[in-house]
C-alpha positions as CSV (number, residue, x, y, z in Angstrom):
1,X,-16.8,-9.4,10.8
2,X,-16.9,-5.4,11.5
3,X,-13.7,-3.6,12.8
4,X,-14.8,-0.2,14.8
5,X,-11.4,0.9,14.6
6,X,-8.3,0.3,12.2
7,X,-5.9,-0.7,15.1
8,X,-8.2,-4.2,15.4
9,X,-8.5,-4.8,11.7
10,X,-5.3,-7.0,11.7
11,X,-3.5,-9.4,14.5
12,X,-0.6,-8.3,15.7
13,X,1.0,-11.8,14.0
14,X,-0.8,-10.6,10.4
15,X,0.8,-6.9,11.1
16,X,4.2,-9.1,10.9
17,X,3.2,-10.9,8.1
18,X,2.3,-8.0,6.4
19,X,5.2,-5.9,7.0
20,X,7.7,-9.6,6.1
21,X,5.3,-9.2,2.6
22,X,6.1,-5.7,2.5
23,X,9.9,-6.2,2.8
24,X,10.4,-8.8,0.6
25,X,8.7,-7.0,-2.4
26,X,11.1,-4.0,-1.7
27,X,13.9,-6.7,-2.1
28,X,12.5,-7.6,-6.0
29,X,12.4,-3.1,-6.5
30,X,13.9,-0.1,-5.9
31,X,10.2,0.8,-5.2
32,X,8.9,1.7,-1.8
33,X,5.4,0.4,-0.6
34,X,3.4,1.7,2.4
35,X,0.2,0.4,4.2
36,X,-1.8,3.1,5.7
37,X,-5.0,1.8,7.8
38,X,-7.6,4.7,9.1
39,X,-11.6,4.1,10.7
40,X,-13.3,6.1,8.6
41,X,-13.1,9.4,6.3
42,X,-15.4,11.6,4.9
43,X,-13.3,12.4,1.9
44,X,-13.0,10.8,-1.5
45,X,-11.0,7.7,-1.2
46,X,-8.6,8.8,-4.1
47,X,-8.3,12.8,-2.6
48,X,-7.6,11.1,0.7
49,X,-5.1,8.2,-0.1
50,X,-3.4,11.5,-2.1
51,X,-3.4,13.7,1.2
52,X,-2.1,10.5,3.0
53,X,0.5,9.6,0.8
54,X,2.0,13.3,1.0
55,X,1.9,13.5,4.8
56,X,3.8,10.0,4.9
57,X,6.7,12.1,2.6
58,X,6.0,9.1,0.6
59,X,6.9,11.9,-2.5
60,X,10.5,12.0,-0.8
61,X,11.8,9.1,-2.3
62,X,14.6,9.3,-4.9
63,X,13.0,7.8,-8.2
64,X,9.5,9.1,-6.6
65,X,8.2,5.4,-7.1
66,X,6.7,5.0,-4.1
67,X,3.0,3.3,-3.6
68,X,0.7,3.5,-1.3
69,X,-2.1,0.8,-0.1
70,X,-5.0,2.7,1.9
71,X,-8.1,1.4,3.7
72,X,-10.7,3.2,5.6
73,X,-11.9,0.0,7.5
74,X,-15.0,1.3,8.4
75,X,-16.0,2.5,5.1
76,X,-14.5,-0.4,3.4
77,X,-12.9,1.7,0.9
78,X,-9.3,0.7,-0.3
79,X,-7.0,2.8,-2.6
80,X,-3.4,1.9,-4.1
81,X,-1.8,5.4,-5.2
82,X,1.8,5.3,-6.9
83,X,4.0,8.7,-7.2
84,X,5.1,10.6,-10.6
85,X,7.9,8.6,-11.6
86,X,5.5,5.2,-11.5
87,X,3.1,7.3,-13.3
88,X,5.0,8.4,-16.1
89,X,5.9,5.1,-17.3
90,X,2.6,3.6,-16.9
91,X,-1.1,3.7,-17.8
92,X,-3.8,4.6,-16.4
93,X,-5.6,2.0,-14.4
94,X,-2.4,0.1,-13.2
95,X,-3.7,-0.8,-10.2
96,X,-7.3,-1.4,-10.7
97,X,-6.3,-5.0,-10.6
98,X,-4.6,-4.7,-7.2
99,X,-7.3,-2.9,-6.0
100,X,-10.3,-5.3,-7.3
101,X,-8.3,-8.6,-6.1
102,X,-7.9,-6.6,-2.7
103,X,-11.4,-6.0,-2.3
104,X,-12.3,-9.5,-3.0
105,X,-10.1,-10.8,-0.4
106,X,-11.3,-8.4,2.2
107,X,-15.0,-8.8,1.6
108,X,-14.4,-13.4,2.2
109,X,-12.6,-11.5,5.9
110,X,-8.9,-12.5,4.2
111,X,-8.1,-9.4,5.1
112,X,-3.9,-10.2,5.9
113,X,-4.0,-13.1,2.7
114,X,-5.4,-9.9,0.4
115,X,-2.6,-7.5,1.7
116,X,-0.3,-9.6,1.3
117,X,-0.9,-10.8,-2.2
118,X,-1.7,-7.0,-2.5
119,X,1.6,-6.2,-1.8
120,X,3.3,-9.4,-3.7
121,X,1.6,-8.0,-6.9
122,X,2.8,-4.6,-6.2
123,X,6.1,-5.8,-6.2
124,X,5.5,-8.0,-9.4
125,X,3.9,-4.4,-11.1
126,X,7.7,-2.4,-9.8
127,X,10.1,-4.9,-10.9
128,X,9.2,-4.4,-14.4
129,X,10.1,-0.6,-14.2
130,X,12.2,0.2,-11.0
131,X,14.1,-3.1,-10.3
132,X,16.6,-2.6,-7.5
133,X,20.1,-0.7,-8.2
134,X,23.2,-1.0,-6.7
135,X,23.1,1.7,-4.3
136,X,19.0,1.2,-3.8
137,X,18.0,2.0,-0.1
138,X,15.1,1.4,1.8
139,X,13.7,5.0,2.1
140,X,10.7,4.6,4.0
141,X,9.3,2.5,6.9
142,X,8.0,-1.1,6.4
143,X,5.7,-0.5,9.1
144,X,2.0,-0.4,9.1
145,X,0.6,2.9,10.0
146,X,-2.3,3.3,11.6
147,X,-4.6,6.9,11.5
148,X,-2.7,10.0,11.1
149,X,0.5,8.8,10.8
């Protein structure tokens, strides 16, 4: 099935779902994940998830170990980003697992089952390196967001 426009590409119960998969991974980390849904871009995925990720102030966070799940819907093109601090600790390609197991579930139209076992393994990838700390806050929204912010 083709979405025309981001804001259809999930049900308002799957948004929930999403978000609930979203919070409990931030539980496991002292990591902070955002989904970021858009139509269509003309950029390079990666240059645009970057742009995205800056104009969220997802480089705000204390540790800097936020990531970042982006999809142009239209496009079809998906990106999962992670700041300096996750960066410096790990290699490249960390997420080209997340992303390929992503992509899978969205091309079989799983499209809320792929985010959330997106996000699940996100969490899985954190806890390794930035496990929760005593004084750990949630920095950033749980929330979906949709187009420019």
């Amino acid at each position: 099935m083709d979405f025309l426009a981001a804001d259809d590409f999930l049900t308002a119960s799957e948004k929930k779902r999403v978000e609930a998969a979203i919070t409990a991974a931030e539980l496991r980390t002292s990591g902070e994940l955002r989904l970021h849904l858009e139509d269509h871009i003309e950029d390079d995925v990666m240059d645009h998830a970057a742009f995205i990720f800056q104009e969220l102030d997802m480089h705000r966070t204390r540790d800097r170990n936020g990531v970042l799940i982006y999809l142009s819907v239209v496009d079809r093109k998906v990106a999962v980003i992670g700041d300096t601090g996750i960066n410096a600790v790990v290699g490249d390609g960390f997420w080209v697992d997340v992303v390929g197991m992503l992509k899978i579930h969205l091309a079989a139209g799983r499209r809320a089952d792929g985010l959330c076992e997106a996000v699940h393994t996100i969490g899985e990838k954190l806890v390794r390196h930035f496990p929760t700390k005593s004084d750990d806050s949630n920095e950033l929204p749980n929330t979906i967001s949709i187009g420019k912010r």
